[in-house]
N, C-alpha and C positions, 0 to 999 in steps of 0.2 A: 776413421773414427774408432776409435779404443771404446770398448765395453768394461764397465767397472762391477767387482760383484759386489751385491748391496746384503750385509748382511741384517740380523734381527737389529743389531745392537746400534745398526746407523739412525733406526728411526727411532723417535724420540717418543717415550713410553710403551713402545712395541715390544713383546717378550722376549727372553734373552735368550739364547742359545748355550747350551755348556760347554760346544765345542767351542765358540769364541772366548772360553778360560781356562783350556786346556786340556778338558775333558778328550778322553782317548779309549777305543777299544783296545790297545793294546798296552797301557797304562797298569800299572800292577796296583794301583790307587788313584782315586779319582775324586777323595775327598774333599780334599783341598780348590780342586776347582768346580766342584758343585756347588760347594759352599759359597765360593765367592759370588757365584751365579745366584745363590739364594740371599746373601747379604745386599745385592742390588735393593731389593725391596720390588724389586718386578716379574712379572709373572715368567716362569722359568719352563723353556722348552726340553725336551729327553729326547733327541735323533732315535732311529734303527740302531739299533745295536747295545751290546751288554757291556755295561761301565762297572767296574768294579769300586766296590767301596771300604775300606779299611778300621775307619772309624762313622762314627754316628753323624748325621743329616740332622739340621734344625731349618723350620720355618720360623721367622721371627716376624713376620710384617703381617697386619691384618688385610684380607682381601687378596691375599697373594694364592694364584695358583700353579699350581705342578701338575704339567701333561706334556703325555707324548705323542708318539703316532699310532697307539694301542700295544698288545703284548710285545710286539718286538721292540719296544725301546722297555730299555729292562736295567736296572740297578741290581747290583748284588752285594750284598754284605756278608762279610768273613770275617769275623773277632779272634784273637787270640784269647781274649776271658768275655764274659758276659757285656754285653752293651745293647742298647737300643739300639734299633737301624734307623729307621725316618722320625722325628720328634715334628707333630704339626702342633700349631698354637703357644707358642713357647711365652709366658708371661714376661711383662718387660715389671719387675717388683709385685704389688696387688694389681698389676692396668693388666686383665686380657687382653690375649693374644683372640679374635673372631673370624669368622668367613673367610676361611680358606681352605682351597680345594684341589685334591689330589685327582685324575683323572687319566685315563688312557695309557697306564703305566704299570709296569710289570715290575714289583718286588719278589725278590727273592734271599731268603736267610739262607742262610748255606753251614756256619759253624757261629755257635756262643752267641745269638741273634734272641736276648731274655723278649723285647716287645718289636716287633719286625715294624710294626706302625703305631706309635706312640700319641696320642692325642690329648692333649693339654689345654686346648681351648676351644668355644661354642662353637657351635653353628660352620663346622666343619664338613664338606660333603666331600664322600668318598664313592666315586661315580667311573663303573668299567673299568676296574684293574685288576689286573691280576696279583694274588698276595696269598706267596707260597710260604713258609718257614719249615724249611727238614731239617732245624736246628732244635727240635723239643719246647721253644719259646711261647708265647701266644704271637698270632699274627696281626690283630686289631685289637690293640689296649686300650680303652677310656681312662684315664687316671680319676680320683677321687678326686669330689671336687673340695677346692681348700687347703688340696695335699700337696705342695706346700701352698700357702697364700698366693691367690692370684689364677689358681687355677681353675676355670670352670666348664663343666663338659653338658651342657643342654644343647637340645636342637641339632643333635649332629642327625646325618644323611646319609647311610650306608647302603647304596643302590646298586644292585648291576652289576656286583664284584664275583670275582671267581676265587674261592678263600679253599688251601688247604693247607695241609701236614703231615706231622708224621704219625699221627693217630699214639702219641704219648704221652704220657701222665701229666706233665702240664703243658701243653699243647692244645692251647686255648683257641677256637675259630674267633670270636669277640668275645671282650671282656668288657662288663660297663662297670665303673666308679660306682661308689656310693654317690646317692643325692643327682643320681642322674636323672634329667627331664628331658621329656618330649623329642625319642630318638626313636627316627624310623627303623627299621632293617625289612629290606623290602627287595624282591626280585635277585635274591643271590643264590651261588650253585658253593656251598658251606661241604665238604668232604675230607673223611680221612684226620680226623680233631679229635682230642679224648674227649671234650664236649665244644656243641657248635654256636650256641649261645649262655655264656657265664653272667648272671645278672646280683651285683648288692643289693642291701638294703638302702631304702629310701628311694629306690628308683619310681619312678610315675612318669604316665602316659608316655608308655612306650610300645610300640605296633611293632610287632613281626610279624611279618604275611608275606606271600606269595614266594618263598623261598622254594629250594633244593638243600633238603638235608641226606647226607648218605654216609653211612662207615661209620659212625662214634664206636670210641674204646667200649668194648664188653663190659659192664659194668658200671656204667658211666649214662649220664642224663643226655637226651639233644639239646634240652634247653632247663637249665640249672636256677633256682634262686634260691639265695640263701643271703642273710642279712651282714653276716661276718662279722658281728659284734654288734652292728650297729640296732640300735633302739626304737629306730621309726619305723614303720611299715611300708611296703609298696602297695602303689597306688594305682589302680587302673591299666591294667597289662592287658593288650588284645593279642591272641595267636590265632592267624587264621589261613585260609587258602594254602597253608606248608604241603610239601611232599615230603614224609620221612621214611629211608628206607637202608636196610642194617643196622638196625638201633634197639639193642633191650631195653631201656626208658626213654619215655619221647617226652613226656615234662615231669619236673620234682621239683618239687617244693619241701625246702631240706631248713631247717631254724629259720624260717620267716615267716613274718604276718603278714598274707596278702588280704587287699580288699578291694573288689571288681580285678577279678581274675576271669576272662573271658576265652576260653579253647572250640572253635571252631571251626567245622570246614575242611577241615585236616584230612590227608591221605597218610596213614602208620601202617608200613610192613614189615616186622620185624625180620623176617627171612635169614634166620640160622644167626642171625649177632647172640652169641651170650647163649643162657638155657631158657628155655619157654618157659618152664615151672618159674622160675624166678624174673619174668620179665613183666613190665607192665606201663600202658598208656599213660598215666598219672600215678605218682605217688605222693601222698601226701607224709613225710616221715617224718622222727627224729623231734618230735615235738614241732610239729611244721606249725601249725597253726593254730594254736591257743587262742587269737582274736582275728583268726580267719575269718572273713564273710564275703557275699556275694558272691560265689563262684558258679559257673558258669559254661557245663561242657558239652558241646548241643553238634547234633550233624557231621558226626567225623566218622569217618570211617578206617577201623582198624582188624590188622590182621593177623594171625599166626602169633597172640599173645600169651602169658600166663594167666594174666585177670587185666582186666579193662582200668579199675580203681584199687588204688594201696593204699586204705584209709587206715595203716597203723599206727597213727597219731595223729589223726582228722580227730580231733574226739567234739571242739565246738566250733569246728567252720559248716557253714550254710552253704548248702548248694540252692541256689535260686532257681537252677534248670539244669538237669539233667535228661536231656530226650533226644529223640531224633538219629541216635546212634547207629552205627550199622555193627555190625561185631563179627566178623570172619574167623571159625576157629581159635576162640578165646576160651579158654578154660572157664575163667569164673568171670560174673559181671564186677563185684567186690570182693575185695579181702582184708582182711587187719581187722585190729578190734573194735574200729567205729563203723568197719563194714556198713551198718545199720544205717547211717549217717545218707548211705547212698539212694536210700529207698524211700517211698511213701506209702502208707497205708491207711485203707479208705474201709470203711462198712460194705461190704458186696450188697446186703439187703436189711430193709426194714421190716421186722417179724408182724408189722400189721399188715405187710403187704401178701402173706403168707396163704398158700391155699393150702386146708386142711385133705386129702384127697383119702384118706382110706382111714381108718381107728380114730381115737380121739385125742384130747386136749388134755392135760390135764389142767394148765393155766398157761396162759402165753403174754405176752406186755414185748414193746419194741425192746428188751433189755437182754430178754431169754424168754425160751420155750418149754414146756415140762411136758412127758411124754409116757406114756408105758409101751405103747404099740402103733404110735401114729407114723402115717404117712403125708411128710409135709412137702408141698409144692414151694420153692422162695425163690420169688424173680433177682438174677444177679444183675447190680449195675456197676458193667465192665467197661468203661470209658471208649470209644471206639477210640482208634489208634495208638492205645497205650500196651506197655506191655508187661503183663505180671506174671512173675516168679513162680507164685504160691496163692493159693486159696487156702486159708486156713481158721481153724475153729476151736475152742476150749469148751469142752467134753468133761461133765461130774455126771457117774451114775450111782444108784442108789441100788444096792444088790446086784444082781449080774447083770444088767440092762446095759443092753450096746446099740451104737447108732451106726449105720450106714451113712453117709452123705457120696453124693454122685452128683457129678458135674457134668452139663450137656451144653452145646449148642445148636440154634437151631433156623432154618430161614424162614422170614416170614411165609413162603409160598410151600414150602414142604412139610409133611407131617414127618421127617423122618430123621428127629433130633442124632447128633453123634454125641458121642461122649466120650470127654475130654480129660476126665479118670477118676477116679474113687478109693476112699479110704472108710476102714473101719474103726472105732474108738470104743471101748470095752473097758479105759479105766480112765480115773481122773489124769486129763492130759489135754496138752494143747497137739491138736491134728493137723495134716495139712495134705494136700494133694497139690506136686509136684506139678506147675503147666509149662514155662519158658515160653508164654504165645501172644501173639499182640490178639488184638479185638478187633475184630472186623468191624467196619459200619452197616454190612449187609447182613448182619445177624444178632440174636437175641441170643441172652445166657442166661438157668437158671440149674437150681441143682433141688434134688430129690432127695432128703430126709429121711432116712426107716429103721425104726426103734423094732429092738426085734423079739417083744413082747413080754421080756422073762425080767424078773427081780422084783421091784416097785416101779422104778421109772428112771428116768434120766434127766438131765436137765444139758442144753444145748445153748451155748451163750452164740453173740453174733457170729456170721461170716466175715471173712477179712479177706481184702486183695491186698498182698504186697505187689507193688506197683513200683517198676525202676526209675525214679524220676528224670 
């Protein structure tokens, strides 16, 4: 009895194999019969082994997938000028191309490889491959959608992938389209990219979390938006659970209007990429946000920065929460000129709550206090777990009259307050004493007032906590 070998292609709808179209490791092009393998319209197998490819891969058929046996079945593209390597979603006129999926397969650009993975239609999932390009290209491009008629790039699924480059200038890890919607990017190791995620405008609900970002170009954002002419806003961006590490900006927001922009949970080490002085967790630049709102950067923890926030053209976006931070060797918490933008400020104390403890009044009301020689007691109320910058105070004296103000804290159980620093005011001026400290819950704050008897008097307008939101 004779044995017959049964390949993919005997059973009827079973995936096709590309060796049975002539697909060859030792092939000096392989185009032509990948192709035909992918003009089946059935779901296409990649063997062990490295197939070379000379011109550009389409996927035409909705529902069609391309997988191999994981990295060792591997495609490589080499152009003599600029081309795509793999085109998925290809429109058949206005009809998308939908649902189809790239998996267990190893691309590699090698020369002139402009979008190494091409993506031109929905609901695309791109699932455990490897997708190299050392040809300067991006290596996952979303197209615009519309660009041309028929194209549309929502719902795609970027999972599980291992994405690098040559870390140059345009050497894109992902690229998304304008008018992109509801794309994961979720659990990938992103490295060695002049940025790791490039985002348009119009993009909405799109989740990036639990990645590996490492290496972006000096200079350069991990994860970029900017609207690129376009007119609409993005909508609802979550970034969370990332690891980023050799990166001088880990988000920028560069000519766009975001709203619900969500940053948390993040691990940022900047670690020698670029210059500290100039490096920063978030930048808001370049006119980023004119009708910025809701944003949102809570519980991340970053290291070895120049400044935490670049609000040099945050001038009216809202931060709805800023807390919970941890900040490792950060120079400054903000900088730029809306700096301000980043902070809250609260009354530390109401002057009827005020104990007069030594000299007198001369008038007091919760607005300000007037003084020649008094010694005032005023309970501070310092939010337990928040953490403030500055205590600060606006100080008019009337002849040489100066105030002492002294800041303490202290536990309920001990008489033996510390103090947490002092400043003195002696002409019309706003004061402050320097703290950088959170507030405990197991302790009370208040500070100590002392006019130091000379001229007429003084007058003391409220305490204030800047408070980092």
């Amino acid at each position: 009895m004779s044995l017959t070998k049964v390949s993919y292609s005997m059973i009827q709808g079973a995936p096709v194999n590309i060796l049975d179209y002539g697909a060859s490791t030792s092939s000096a092009n392989n185009t032509v019969a990948i192709q035909a393998a992918l003009d089946t319209g059935l779901d296409v197998f990649i063997p062990a082994g490295a197939f070379l490819c000379t011109d550009t891969l389409s996927m035409n058929t909705p529902f069609q997938t391309l997988f191999g046996n994981g990295w060792g079945s591997q495609i490589t593209f080499t152009f003599a000028s600029s081309k795509e390597g793999l085109i998925m979603g290809v429109p058949t006129g206005a009809i998308a191309c939908d649902k189809q999926t790239l998996r267990n397969v190893y691309l590699l650009g090698t020369a002139n490889v402009s979008k190494l993975l091409d993506i031109k239609g929905p609901e695309c999932n791109i699932l455990n491959n490897r997708i190299i390009n050392n040809s300067n290209g991006s290596n996952i491009y979303l197209e615009d959608e519309n660009t041309p008629t028929g194209v549309y790039v929502f719902g795609q699924r970027i999972l599980n992938n291992f994405i690098s480059g040559t870390a140059g200038t345009t050497n894109l890890g992902i690229r998304l389209g304008a008018n992109n919607q509801a794309t994961e990017i979720a659990f990938n190791n992103i490295t060695n990219c002049s940025t790791f995620v490039y985002v348009n405008g119009a993009t909405t609900s799109l989740n990036i979390n639990n990645n590996i970002m490492q290496k972006a170009t000096a200079g350069n954002a991990a994860i970029y938006i900017n609207r690129d002419g376009s007119a609409m806003p993005c909508y609802n961006i979550n970034i969370a659970n990332n690891y980023f590490e050799e990166i001088q900006f880990v988000v920028s927001v560069d000519d766009a209007n975001v709203a619900n922009l969500t940053i948390t949970q993040n691990y940022a080490f900047r670690n020698s990429v670029g210059v500290k002085a100039s490096s920063t967790f978030y930048v808001g630049g370049n006119s980023a946000s004119a009708a910025s709102q809701f944003l949102s950067v809570t519980f991340n923890y970053v290291e070895d920065f120049g400044a935490f926030l670049d609000l040099s053209d945050e001038y009216s976006s809202r931060f709805v929460n800023v807390s919970g931070n941890s900040l490792e060797s950060v120079t400054n918490y903000a900088i730029g000129t809306y700096a301000a933008n980043a902070f809250s400020y609260t009354y530390a104390n109401p002057y009827t709550q005020g104990k007069l403890d030594s000299g007198s009044l001369i008038s007091g009301t919760a607005q300000r206090i007037e003084s020649l020689n008094g010694v005032i007691i005023l309970p501070i109320n310092f939010p337990a777990r928040s953490f403030a910058t500055t205590l600060s105070f606006r100080y008019i004296p009337t002849g040489a009259n100066a105030v002492t103000v002294q800041l303490f804290s202290c536990s309920p159980t001990s008489d033996s307050p510390t103090s947490l620093g002092s400043v003195t005011a002696s002409t019309s001026t706003t004061a402050s004493i320097t703290l950088n400290t959170s507030a405990l819950g197991n302790l009370y704050y208040y500070a100590v007032a002392t006019f130091n008897n000379a001229g007429t008097s003084g007058y003391l307008y409220p305490l204030t906590l800047t408070l980092q939101q």
